[in-house]
C-alpha positions as CSV (number, residue, x, y, z in Angstrom):
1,X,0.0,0.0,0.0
2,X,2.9,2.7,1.2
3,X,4.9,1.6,-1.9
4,X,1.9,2.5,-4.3
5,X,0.7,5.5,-2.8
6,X,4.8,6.7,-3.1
7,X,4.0,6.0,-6.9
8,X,1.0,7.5,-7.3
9,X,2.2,10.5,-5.9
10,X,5.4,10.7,-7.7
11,X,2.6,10.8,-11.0
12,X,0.7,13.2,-9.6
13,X,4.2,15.5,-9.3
14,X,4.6,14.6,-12.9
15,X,1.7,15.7,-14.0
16,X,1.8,18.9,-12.2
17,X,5.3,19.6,-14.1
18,X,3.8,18.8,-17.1
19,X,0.8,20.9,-16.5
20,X,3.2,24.0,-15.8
21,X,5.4,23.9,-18.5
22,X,2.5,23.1,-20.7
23,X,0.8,26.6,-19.4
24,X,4.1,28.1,-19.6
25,X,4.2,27.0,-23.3
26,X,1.3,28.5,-24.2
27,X,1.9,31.8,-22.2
28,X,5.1,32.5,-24.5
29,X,3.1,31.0,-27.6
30,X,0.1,33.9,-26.3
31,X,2.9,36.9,-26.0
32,X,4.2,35.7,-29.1
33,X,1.1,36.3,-31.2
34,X,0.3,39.5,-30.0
35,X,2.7,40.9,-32.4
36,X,2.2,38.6,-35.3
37,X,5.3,40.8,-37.4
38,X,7.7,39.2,-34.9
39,X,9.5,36.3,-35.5
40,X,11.5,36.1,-32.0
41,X,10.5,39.4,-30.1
42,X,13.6,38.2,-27.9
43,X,16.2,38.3,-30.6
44,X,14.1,41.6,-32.5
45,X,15.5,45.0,-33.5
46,X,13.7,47.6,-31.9
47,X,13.8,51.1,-33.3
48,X,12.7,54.1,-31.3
49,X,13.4,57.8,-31.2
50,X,15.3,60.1,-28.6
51,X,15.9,63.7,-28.1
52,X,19.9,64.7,-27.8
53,X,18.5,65.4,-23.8
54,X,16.5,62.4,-23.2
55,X,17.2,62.7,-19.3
56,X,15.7,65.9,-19.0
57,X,12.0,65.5,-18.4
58,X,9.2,64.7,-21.5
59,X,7.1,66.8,-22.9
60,X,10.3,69.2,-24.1
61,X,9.1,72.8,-23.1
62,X,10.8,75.8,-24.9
63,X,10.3,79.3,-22.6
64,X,10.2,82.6,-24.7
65,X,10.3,85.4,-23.3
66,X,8.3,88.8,-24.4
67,X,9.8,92.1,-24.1
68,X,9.6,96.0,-25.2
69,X,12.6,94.4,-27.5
70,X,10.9,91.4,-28.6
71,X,10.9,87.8,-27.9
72,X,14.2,85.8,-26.7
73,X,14.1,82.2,-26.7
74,X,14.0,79.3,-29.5
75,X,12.4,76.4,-30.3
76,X,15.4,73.7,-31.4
77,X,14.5,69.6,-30.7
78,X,17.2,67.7,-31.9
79,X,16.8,64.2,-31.8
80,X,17.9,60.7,-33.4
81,X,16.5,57.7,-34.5
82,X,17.8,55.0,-32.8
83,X,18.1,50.9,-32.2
84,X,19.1,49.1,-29.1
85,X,22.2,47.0,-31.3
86,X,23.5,47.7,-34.8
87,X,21.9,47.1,-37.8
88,X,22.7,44.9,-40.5
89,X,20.8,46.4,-43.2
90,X,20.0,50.1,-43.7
91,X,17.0,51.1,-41.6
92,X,14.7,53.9,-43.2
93,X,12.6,55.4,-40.6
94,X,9.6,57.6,-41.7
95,X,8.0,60.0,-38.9
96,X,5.2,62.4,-39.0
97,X,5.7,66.1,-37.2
98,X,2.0,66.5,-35.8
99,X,1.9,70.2,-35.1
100,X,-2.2,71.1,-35.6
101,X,-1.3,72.7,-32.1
102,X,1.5,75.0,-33.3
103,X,0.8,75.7,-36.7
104,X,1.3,79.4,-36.3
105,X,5.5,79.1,-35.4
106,X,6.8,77.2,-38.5
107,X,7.8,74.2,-37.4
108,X,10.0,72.1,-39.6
109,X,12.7,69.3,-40.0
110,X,15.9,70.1,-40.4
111,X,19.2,68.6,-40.9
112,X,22.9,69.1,-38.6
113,X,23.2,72.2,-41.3
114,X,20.1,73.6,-40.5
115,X,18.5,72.6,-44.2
116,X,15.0,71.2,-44.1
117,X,14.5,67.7,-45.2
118,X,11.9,65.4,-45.8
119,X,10.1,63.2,-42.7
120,X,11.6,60.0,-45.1
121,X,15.2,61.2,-45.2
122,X,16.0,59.6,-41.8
123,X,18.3,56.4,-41.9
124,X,20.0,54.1,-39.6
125,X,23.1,52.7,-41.5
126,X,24.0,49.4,-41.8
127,X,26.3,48.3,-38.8
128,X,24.8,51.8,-36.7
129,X,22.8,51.9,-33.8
130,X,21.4,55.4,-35.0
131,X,20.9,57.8,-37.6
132,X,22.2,61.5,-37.9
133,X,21.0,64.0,-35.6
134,X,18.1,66.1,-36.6
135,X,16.5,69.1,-35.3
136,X,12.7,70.4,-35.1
137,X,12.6,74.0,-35.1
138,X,10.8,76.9,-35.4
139,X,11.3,79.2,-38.2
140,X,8.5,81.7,-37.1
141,X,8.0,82.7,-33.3
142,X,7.7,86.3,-34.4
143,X,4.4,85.4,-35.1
144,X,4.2,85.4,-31.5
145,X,4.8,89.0,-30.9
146,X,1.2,90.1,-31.7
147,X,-0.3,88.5,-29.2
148,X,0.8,90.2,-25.6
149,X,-0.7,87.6,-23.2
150,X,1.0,84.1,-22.4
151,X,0.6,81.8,-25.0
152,X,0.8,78.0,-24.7
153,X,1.6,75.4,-27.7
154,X,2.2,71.9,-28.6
155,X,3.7,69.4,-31.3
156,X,4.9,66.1,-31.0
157,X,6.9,63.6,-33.4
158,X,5.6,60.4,-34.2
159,X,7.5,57.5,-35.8
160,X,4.9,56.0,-38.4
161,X,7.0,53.4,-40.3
162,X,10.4,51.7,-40.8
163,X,11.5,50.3,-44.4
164,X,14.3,47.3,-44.4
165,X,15.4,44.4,-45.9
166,X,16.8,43.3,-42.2
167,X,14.3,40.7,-40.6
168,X,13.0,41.0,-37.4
169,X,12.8,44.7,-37.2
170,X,10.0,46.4,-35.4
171,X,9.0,49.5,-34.1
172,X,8.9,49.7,-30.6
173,X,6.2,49.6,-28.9
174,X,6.2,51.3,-26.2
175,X,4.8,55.1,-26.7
176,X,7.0,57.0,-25.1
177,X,9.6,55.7,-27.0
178,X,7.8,55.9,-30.3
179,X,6.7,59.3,-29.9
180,X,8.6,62.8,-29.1
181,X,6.2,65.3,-27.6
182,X,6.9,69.3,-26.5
183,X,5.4,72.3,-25.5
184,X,6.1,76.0,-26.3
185,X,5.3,78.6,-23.7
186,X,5.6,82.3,-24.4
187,X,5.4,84.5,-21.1
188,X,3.0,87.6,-21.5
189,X,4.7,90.7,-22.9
190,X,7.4,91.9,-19.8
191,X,5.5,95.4,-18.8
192,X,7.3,95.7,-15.5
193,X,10.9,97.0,-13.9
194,X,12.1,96.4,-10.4
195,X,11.8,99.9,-9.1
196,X,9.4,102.6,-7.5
197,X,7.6,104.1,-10.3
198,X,7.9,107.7,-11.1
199,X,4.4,108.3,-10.1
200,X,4.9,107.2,-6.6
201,X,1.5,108.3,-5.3
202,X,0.0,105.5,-2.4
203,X,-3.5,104.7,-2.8
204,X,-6.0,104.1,-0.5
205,X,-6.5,100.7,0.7
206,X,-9.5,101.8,3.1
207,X,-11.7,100.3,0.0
208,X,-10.2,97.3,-0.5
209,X,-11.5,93.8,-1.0
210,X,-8.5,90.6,-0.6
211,X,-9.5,87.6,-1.6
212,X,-6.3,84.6,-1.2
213,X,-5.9,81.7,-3.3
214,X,-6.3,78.1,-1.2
215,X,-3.5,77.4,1.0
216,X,-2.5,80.6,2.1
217,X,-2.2,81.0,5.6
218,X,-4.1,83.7,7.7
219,X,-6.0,86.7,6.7
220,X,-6.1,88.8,3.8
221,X,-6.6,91.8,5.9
222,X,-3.0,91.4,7.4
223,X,-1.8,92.6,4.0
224,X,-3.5,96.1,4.7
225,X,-3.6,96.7,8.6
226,X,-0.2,98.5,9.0
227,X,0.7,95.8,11.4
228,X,4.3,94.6,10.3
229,X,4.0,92.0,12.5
230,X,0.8,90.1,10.7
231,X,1.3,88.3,7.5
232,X,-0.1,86.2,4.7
233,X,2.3,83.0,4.4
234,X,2.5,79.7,3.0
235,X,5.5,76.8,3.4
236,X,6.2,74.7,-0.3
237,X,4.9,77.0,-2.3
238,X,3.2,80.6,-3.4
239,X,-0.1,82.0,-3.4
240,X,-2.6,84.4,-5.1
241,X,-3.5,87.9,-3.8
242,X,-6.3,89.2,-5.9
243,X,-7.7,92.7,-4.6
244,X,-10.7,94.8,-5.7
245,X,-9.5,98.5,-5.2
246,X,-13.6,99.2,-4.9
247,X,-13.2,101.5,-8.0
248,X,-11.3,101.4,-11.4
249,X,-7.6,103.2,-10.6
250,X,-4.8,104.0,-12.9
251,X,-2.0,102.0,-11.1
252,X,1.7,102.9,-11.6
253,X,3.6,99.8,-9.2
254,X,3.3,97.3,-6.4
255,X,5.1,98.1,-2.9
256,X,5.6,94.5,-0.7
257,X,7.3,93.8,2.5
258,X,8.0,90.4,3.6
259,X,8.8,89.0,7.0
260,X,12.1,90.0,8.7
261,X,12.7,92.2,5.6
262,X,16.0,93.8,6.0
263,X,16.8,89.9,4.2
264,X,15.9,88.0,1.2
265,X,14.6,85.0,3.2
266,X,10.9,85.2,3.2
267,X,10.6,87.2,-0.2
268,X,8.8,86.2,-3.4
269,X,11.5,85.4,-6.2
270,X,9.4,86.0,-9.1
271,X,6.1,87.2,-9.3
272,X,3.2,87.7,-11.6
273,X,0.8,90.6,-12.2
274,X,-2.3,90.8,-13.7
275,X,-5.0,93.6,-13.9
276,X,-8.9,93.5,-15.0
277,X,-11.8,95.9,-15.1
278,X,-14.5,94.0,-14.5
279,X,-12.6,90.6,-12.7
280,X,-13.6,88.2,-15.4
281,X,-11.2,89.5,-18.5
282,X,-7.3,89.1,-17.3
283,X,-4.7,90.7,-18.5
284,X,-1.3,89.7,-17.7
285,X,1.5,92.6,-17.4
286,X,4.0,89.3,-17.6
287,X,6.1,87.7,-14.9
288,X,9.8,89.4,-13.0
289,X,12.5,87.9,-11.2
290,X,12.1,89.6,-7.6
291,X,14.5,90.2,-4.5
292,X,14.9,91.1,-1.0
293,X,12.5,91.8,1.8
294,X,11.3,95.4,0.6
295,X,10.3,95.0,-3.1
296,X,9.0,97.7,-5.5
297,X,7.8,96.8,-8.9
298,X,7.0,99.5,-11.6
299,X,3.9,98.5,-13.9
300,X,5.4,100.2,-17.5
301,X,2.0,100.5,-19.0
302,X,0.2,102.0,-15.5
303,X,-3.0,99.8,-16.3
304,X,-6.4,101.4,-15.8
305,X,-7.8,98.2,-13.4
306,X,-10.6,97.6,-10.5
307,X,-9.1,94.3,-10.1
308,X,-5.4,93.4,-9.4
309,X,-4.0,89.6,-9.3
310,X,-0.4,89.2,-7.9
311,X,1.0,85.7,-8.0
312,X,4.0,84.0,-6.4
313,X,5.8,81.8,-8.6
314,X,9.2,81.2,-7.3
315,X,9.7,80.7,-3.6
316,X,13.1,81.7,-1.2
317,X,15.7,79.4,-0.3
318,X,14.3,78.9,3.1
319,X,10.7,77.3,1.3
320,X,8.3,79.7,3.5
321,X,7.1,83.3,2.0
322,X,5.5,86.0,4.2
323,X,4.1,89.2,2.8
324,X,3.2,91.3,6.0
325,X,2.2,94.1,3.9
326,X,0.9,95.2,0.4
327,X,0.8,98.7,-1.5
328,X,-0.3,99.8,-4.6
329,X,1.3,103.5,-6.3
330,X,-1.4,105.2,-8.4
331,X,-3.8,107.5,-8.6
332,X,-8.0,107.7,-8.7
């Protein structure tokens, strides 16, 4: 009895090794034919695409600025087509540049030289593991100058097809490898100096109305009490002041004073200003690099607003930014 239930056991284990390997079987056979162009995805020849600065992060985004002088900035992707071993045929690698999102800039394929070339040109030589370097760029951001508010675009490059006589070549299939996407933001048109503006004229602040975007700490009415020892603050990152002035005001600057401000270690590092009439139409006056604890910022184009929207973008050093006090220069 002991002697057949020792060998009916050892069949049982048999038949559970066969059972697994035959699942395991057809678990490769199943990964196998869900890519029915690939002979032995193992042993395949992937091909993919990768910007020049593939570590930085994805999408690309190109900053421009807009000034009095014009815009600074470009927009210049170069990237290759790649494999992860060399080739033994030539590889012809055909992409699309998709750029219904940024038709306005010019956007175009270019060679190392700077000529424009076809989306079929690009080739991975035999015995290579990538083609020459190409560049998307844009041949027309001055396009971009008549519009004065921020302006936010997008393209991407897709690889569509490959063309070889080299077996077992495939595209990859993983997206982020297949596809190069990027953004283009132009800031609004820079109306504003670091400065006290010649008309230097405090308004009142007796009218005024503070509303503060979520996550700042304490009240609005700190900003306007005369109390240098109140404050509007927040720890990781900035916040919104947005003030009605109770009346439509032509406003010259901004006047703010941060905790302990004698230093630089509660102020805003760049701020944004933005002015409306009616607090439903924005208009941005652009974005400036900011310093120290006393900070005067002369609005260029001394906007006729009700409404006034200052926004921290860059914190200090230390992570935490205090404004214990807010002026606006003007005049009713």
């Amino acid at each position: 009895m002991e002697i057949k239930q020792k060998v009916m056991k050892h069949k049982y284990n048999l038949l559970q090794i066969g059972g697994c390997a035959i699942a395991s079987l057809l678990l490769l056979c199943g990964c196998h034919s869900e890519n029915n162009t690939a002979e032995d995805e193992w042993t395949a020849t992937y091909v993919y695409l990768q910007r020049l600065d593939y570590l930085t992060p994805s999408p690309k985004t190109f900053y421009i600025n807009h000034s009095e002088e014009g815009l600074s900035g470009e927009v210049n992707m170069p990237f290759v087509a790649k494999t992860q071993k060399p080739t033994s045929q030539d590889v012809h690698v055909n992409i699309e540049l998709r750029d219904a999102n940024a038709s306005n800039i010019g956007l175009e394929l270019q060679d190392n030289k700077g000529k424009k070339v076809d989306a079929s040109q690009i080739v991975i030589k035999a015995g290579e593991q990538h083609s020459d370097t190409f560049h998307i760029v844009a041949t027309n951001l001055s396009e971009l100058k008549t519009n004065e508010q921020k302006v936010s675009l997008s393209f991407d490059v897709a690889l569509k097809s490959i063309e070889t006589t080299q077996p077992n070549t495939l595209i990859s299939p993983m997206t982020t490898l297949n596809n190069l996407t990027a953004k283009v933001e132009k800031g609004a048109l820079q109306s504003m100096i670091m400065g006290e503006p010649k008309v230097n004229d405090v308004l009142d602040r007796t009218s005024w109305t503070i509303t503060l975007s979520e996550g700042a700490e304490n009240s609005g009415d700190n900003l306007i009490d005369g109390n240098y020892w109140t404050d509007v603050a927040r720890s990781g990152q900035g916040f919104t002041i947005t003030i009605d002035l109770g009346s439509i005001k032509t406003i010259t600057g901004v006047n703010t004073t941060s905790w302990s401000w004698t230093s630089n270690n509660y102020a805003p590092q760049e701020v944004e200003v933005a002015v409306s009439q009616d607090n439903v139409t924005w208009k941005s006056l652009g974005s400036i690099q900011t310093s120290g604890g006393y900070q005067n910022i002369t609005l260029l184009s001394s906007p006729k607003a009700r409404y006034l929207k200052y926004s921290i973008l860059k914190m200090p050093a230390t992570g935490r930014v205090s404004i214990v006090e807010f002026h606006l220069f003007g005049t009713d």
